[in-house]
PDB file of the backbone (N, CA, C, O) and the ligand in Angstrom, with CONECT records:
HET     ZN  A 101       1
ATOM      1  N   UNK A   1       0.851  -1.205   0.000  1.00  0.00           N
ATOM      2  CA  UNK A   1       0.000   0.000   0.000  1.00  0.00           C
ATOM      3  C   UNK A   1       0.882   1.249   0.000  1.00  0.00           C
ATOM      4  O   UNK A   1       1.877   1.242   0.724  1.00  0.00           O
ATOM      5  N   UNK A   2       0.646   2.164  -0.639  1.00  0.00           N
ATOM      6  CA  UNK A   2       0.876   3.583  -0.878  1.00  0.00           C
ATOM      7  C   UNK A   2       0.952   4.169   0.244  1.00  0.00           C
ATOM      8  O   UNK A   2      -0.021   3.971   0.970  1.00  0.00           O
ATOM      9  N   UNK A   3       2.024   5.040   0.790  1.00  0.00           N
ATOM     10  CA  UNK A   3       2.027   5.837   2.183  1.00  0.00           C
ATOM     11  C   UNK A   3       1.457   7.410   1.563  1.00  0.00           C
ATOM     12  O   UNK A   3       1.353   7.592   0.350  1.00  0.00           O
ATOM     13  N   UNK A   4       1.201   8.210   2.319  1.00  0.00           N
ATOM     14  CA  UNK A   4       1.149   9.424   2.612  1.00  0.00           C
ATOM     15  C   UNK A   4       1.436   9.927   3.495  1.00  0.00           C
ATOM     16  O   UNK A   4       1.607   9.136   4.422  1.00  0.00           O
ATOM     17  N   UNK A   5       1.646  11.204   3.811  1.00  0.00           N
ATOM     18  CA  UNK A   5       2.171  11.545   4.464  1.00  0.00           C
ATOM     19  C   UNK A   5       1.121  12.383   5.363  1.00  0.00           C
ATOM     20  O   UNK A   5       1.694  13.197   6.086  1.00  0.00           O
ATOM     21  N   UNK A   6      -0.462  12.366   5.497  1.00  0.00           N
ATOM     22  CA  UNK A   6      -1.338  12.750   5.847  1.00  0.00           C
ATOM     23  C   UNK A   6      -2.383  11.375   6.033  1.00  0.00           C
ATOM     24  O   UNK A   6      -3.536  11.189   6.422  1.00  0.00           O
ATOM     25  N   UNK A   7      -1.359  10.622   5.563  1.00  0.00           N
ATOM     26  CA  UNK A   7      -2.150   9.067   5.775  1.00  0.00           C
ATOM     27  C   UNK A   7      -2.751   9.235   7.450  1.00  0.00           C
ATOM     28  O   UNK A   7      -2.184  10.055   8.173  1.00  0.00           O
ATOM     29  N   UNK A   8      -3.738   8.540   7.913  1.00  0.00           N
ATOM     30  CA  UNK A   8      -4.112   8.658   9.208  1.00  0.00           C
ATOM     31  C   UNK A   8      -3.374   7.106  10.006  1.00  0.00           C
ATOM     32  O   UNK A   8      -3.180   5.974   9.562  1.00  0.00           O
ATOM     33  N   UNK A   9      -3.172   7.607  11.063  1.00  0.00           N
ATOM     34  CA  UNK A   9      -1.762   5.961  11.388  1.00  0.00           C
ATOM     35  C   UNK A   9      -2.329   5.837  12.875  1.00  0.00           C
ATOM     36  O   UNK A   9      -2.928   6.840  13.265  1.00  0.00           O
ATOM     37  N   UNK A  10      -2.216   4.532  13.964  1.00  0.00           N
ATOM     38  CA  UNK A  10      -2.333   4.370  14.941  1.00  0.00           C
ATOM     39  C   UNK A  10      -0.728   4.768  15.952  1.00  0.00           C
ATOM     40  O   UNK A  10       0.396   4.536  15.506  1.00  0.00           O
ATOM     41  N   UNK A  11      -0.939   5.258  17.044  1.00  0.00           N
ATOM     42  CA  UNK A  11       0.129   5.870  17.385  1.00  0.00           C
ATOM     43  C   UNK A  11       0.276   5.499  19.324  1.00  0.00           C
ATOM     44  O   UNK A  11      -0.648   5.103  20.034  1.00  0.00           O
ATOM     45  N   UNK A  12       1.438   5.731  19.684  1.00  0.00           N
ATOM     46  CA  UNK A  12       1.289   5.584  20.811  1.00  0.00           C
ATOM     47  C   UNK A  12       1.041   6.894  21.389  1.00  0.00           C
ATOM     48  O   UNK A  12       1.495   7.839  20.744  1.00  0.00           O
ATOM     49  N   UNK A  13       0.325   7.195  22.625  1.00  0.00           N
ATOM     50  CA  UNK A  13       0.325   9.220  22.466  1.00  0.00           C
ATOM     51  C   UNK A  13       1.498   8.923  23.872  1.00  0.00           C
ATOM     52  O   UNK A  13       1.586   8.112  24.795  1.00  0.00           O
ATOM     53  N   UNK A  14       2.405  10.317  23.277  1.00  0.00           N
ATOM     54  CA  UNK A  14       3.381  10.631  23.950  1.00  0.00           C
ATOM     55  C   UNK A  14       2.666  11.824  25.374  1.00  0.00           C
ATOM     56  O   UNK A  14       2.946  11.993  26.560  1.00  0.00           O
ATOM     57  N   UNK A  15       1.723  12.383  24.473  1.00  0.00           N
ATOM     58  CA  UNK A  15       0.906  13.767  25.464  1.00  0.00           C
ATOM     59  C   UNK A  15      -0.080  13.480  25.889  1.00  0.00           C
ATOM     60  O   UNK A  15      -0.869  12.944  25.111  1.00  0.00           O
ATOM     61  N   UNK A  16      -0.512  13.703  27.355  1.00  0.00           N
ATOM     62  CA  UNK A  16      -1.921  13.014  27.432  1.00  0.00           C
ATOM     63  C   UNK A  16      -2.246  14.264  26.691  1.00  0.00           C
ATOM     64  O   UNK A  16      -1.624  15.255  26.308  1.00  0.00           O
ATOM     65  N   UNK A  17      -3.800  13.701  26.630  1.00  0.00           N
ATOM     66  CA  UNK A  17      -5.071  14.784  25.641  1.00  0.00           C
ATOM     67  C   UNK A  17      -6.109  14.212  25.526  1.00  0.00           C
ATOM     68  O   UNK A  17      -6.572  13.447  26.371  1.00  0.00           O
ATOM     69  N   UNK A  18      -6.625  14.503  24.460  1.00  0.00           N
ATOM     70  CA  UNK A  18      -8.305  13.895  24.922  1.00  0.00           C
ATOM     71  C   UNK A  18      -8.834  13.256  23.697  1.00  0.00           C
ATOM     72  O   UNK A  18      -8.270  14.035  22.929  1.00  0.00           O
ATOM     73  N   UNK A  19      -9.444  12.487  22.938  1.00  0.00           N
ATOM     74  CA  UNK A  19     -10.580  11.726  22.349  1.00  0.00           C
ATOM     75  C   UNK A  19     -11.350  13.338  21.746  1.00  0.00           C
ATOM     76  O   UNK A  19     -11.949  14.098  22.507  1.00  0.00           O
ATOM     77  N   UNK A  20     -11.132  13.629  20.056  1.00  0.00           N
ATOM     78  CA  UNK A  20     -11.628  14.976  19.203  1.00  0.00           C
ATOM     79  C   UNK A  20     -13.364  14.791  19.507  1.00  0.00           C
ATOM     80  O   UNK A  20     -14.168  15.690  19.757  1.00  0.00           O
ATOM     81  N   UNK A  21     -13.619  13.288  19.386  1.00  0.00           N
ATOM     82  CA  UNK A  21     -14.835  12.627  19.175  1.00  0.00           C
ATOM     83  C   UNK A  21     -15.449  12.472  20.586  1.00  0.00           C
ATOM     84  O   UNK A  21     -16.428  13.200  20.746  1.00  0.00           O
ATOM     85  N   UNK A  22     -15.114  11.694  21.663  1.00  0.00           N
ATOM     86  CA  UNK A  22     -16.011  11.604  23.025  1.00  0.00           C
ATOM     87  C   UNK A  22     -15.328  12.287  24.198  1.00  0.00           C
ATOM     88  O   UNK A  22     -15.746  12.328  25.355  1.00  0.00           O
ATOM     89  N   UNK A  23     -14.313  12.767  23.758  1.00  0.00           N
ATOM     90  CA  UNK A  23     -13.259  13.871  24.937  1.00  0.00           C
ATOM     91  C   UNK A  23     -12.646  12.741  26.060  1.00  0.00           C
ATOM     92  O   UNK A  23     -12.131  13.295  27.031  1.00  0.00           O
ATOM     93  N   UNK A  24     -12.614  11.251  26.090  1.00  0.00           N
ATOM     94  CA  UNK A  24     -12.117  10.170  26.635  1.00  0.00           C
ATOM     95  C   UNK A  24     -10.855  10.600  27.060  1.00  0.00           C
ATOM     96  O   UNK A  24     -10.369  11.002  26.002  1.00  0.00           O
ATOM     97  N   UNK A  25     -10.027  10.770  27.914  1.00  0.00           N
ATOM     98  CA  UNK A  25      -8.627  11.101  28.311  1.00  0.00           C
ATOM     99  C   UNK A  25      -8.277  10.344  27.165  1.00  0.00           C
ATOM    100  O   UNK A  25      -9.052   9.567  26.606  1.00  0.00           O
ATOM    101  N   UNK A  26      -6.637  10.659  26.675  1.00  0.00           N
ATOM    102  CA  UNK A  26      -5.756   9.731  26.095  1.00  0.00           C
ATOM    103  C   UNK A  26      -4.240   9.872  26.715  1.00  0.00           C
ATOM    104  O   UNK A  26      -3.343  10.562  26.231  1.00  0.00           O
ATOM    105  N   UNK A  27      -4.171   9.165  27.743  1.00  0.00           N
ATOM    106  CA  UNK A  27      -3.130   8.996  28.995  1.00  0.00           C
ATOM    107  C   UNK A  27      -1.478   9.006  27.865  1.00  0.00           C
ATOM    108  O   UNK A  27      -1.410   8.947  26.637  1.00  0.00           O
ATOM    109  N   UNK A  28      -0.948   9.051  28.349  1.00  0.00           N
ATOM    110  CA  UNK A  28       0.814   8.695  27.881  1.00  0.00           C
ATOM    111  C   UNK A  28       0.868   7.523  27.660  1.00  0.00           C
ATOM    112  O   UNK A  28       0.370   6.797  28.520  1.00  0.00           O
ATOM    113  N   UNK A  29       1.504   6.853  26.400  1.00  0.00           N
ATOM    114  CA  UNK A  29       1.708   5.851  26.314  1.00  0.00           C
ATOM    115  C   UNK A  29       0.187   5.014  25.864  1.00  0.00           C
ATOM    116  O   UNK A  29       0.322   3.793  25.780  1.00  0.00           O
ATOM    117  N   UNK A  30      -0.706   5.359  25.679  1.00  0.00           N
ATOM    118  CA  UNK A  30      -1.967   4.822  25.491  1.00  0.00           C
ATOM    119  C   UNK A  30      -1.815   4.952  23.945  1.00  0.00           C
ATOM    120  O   UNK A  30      -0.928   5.625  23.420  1.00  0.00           O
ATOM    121  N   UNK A  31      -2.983   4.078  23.103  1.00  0.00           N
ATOM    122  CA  UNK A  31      -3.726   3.674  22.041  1.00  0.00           C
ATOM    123  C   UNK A  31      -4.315   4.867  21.464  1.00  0.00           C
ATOM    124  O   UNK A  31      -5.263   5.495  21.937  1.00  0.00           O
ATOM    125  N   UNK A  32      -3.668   5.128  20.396  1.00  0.00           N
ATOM    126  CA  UNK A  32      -4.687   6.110  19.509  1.00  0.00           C
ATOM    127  C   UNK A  32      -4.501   6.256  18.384  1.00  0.00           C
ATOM    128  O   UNK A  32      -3.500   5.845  17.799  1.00  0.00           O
ATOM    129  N   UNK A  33      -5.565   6.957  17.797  1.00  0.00           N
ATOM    130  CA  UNK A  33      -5.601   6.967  16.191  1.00  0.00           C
ATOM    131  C   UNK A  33      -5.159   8.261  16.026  1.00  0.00           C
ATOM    132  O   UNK A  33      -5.433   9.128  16.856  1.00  0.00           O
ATOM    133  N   UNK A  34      -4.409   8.513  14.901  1.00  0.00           N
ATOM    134  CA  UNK A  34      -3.962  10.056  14.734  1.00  0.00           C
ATOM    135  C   UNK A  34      -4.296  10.471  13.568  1.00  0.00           C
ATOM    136  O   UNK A  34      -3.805   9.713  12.731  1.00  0.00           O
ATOM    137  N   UNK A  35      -4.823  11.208  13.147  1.00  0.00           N
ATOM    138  CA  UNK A  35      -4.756  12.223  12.098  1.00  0.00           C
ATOM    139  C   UNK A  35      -4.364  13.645  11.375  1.00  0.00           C
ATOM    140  O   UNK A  35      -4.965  14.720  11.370  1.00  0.00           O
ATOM    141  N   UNK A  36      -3.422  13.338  10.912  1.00  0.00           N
ATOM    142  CA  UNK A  36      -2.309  14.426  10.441  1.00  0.00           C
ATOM    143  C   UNK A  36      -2.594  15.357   9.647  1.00  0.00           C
ATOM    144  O   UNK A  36      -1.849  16.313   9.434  1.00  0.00           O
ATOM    145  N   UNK A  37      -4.077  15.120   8.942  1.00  0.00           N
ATOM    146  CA  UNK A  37      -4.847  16.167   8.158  1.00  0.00           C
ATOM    147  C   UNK A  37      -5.345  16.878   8.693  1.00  0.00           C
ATOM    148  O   UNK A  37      -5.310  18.037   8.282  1.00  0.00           O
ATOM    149  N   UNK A  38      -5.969  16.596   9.724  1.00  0.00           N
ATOM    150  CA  UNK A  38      -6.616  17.628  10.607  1.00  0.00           C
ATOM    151  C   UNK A  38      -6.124  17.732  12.398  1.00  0.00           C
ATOM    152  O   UNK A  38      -6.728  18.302  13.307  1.00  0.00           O
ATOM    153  N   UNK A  39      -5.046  17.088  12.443  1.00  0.00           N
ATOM    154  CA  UNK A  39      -3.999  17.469  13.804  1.00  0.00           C
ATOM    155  C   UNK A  39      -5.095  16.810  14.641  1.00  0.00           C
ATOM    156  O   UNK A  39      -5.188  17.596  15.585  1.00  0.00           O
ATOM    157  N   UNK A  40      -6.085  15.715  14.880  1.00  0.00           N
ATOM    158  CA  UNK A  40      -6.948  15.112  16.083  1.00  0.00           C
ATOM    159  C   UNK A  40      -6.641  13.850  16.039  1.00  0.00           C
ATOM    160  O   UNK A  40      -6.102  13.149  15.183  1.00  0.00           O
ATOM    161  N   UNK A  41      -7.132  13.623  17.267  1.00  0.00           N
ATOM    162  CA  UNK A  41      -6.601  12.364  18.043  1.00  0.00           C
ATOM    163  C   UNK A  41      -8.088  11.998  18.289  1.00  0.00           C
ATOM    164  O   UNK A  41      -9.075  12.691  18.538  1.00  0.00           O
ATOM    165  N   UNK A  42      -7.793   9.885  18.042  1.00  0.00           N
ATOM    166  CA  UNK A  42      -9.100   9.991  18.320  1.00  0.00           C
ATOM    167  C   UNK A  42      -8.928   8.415  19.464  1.00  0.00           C
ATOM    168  O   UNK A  42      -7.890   7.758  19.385  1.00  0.00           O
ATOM    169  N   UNK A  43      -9.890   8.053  20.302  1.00  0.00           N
ATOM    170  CA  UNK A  43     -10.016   6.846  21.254  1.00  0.00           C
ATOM    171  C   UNK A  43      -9.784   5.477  20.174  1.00  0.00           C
ATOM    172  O   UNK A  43      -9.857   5.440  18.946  1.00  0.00           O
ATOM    173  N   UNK A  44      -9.544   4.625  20.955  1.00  0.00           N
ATOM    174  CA  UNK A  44      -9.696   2.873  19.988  1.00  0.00           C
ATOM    175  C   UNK A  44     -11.531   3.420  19.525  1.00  0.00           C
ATOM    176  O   UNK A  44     -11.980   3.281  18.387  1.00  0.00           O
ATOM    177  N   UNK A  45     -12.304   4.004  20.662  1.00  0.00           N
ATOM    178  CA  UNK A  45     -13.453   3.165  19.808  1.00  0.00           C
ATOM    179  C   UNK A  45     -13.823   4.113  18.397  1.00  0.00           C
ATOM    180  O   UNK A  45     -14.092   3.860  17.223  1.00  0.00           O
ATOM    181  N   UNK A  46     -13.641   5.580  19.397  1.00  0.00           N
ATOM    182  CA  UNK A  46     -14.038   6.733  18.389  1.00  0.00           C
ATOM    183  C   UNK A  46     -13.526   6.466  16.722  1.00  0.00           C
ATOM    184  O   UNK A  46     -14.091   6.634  15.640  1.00  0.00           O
ATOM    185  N   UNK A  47     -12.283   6.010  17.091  1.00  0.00           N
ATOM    186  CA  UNK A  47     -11.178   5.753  15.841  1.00  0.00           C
ATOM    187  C   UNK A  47     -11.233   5.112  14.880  1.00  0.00           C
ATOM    188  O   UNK A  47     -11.133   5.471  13.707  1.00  0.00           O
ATOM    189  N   UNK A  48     -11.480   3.595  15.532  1.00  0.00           N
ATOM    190  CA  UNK A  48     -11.472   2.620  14.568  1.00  0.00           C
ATOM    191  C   UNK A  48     -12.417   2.625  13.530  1.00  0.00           C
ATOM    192  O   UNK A  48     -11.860   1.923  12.686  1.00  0.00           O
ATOM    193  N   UNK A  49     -13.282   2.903  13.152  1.00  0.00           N
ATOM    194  CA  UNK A  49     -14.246   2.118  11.857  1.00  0.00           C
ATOM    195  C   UNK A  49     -14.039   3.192  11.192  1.00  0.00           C
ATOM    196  O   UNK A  49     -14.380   3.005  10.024  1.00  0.00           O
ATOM    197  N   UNK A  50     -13.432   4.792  11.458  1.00  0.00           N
ATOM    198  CA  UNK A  50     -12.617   5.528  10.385  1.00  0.00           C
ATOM    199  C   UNK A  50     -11.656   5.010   9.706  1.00  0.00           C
ATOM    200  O   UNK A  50     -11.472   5.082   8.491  1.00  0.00           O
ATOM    201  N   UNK A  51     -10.836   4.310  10.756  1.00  0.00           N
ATOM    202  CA  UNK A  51      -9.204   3.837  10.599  1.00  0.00           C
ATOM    203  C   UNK A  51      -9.621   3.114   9.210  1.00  0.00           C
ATOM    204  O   UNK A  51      -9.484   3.494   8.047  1.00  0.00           O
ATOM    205  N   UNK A  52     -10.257   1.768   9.831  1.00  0.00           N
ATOM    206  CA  UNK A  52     -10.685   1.007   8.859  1.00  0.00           C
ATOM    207  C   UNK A  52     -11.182   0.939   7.408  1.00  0.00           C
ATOM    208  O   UNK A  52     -10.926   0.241   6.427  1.00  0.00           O
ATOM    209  N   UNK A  53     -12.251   2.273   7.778  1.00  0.00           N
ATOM    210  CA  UNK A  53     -12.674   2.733   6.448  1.00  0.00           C
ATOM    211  C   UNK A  53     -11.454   3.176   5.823  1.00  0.00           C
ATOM    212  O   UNK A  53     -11.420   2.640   4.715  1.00  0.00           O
ATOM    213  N   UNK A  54     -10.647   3.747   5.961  1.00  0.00           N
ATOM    214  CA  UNK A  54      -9.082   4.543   5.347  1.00  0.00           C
ATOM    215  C   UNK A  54      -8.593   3.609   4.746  1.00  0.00           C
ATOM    216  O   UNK A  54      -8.352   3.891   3.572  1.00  0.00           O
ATOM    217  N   UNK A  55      -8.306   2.477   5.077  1.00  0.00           N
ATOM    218  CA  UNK A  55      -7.631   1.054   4.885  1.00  0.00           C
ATOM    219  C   UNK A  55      -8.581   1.155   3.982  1.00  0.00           C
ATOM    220  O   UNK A  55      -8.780   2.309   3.601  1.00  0.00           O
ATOM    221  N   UNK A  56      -9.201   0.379   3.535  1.00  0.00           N
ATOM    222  CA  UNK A  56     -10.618  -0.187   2.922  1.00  0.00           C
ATOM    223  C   UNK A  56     -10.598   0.733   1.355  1.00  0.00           C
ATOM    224  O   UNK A  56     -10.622   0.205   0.243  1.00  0.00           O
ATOM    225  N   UNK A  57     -10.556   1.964   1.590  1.00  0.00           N
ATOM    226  CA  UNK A  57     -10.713   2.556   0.770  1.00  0.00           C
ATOM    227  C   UNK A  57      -8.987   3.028  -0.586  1.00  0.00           C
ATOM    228  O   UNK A  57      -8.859   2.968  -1.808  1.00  0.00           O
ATOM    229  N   UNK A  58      -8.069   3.435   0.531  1.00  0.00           N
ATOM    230  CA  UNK A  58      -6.801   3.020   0.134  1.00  0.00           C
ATOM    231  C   UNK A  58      -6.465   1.792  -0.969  1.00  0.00           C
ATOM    232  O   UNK A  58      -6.059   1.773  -2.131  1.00  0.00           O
ATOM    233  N   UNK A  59      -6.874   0.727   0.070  1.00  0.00           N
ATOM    234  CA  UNK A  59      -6.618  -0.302  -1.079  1.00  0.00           C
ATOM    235  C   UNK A  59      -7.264  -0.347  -2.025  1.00  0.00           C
ATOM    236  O   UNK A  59      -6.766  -0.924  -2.992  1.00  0.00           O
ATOM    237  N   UNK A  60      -8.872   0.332  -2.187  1.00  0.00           N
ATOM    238  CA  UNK A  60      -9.301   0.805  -3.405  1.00  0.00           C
ATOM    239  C   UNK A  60      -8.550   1.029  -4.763  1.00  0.00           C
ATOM    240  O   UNK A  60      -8.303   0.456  -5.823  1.00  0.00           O
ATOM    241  N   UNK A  61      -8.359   2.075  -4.171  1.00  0.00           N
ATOM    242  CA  UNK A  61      -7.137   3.618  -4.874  1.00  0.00           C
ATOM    243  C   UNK A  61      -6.969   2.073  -5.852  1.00  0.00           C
ATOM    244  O   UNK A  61      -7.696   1.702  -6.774  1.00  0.00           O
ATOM    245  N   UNK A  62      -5.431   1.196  -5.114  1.00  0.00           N
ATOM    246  CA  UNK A  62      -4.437   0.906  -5.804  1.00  0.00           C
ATOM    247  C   UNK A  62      -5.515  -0.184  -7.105  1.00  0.00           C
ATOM    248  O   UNK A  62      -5.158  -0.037  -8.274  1.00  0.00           O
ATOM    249  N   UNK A  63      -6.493  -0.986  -6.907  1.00  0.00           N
ATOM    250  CA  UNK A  63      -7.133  -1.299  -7.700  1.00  0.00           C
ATOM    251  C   UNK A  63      -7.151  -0.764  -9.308  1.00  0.00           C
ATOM    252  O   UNK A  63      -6.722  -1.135 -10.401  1.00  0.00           O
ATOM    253  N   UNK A  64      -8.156   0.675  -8.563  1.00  0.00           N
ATOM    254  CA  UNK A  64      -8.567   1.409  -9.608  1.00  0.00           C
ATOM    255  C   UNK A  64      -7.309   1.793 -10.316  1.00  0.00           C
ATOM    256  O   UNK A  64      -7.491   1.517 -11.501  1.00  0.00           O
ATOM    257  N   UNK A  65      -6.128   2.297 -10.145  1.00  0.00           N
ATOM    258  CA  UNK A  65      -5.554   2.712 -10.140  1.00  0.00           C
ATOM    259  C   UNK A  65      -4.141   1.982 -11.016  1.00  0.00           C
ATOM    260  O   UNK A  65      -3.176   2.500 -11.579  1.00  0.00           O
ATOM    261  N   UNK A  66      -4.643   0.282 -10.770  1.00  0.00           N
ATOM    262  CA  UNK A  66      -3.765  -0.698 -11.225  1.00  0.00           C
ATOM    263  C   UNK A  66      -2.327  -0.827 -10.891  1.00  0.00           C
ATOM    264  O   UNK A  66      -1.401  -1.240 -11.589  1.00  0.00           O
ATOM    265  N   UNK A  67      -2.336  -0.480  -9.935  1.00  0.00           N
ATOM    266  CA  UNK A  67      -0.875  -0.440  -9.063  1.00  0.00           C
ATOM    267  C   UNK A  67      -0.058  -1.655  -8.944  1.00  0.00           C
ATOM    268  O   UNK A  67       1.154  -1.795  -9.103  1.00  0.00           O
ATOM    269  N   UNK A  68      -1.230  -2.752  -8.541  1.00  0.00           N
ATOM    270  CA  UNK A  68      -0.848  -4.251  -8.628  1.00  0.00           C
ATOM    271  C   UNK A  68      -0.736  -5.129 -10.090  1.00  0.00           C
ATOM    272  O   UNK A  68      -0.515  -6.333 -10.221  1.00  0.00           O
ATOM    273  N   UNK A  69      -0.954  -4.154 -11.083  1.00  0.00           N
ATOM    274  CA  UNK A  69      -1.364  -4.894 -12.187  1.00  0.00           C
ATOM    275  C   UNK A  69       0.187  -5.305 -12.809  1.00  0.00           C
ATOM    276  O   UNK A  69       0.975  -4.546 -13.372  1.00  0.00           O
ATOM    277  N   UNK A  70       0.311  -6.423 -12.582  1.00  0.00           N
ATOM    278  CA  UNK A  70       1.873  -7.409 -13.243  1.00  0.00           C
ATOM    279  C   UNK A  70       2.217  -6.686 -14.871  1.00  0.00           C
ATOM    280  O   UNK A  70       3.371  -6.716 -15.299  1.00  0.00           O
ATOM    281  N   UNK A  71       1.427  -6.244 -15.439  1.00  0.00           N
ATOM    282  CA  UNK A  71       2.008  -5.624 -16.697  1.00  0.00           C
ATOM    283  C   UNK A  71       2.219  -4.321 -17.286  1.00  0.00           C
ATOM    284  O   UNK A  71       2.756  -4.221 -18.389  1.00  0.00           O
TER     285      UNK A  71
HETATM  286 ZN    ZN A 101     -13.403   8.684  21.695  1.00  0.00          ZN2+
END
């Protein structure tokens, strides 16, 4: 898969802070989703089925796109 550099990535948080989505603490060293397009942090739960969708759709791209195509 294709990186970006605004790609959205799971991260360890170095700062506590909070969940953009349910304001959930996000302690040091805790689970989170990051997003570099718009600088928010989000919880495992808030996060995931974005995350996922990102994935999901990404690998789209390379489809359409024929990235994998052997010729
Ligand atoms: Zn949350």
């Amino acid at each position: 898969m294709r990186r970006y550099s605004n790609d959205p990535r799971t991260i360890t948080v170095k700062y506590s802070g909070e969940c953009a989505s349910c304001n959930a603490v996000l302690r040091k060293g805790s689970f989170a989703y990051y997003w570099p397009s718009d600088g928010k942090l989000y919880c495992k739960s808030c996060g995931e089925s974005d995350y996922l969708y990102f994935l999901s759709s990404a690998a789209d791209e390379e489809v359409y796109l024929g990235t994998g195509n052997p010729f």
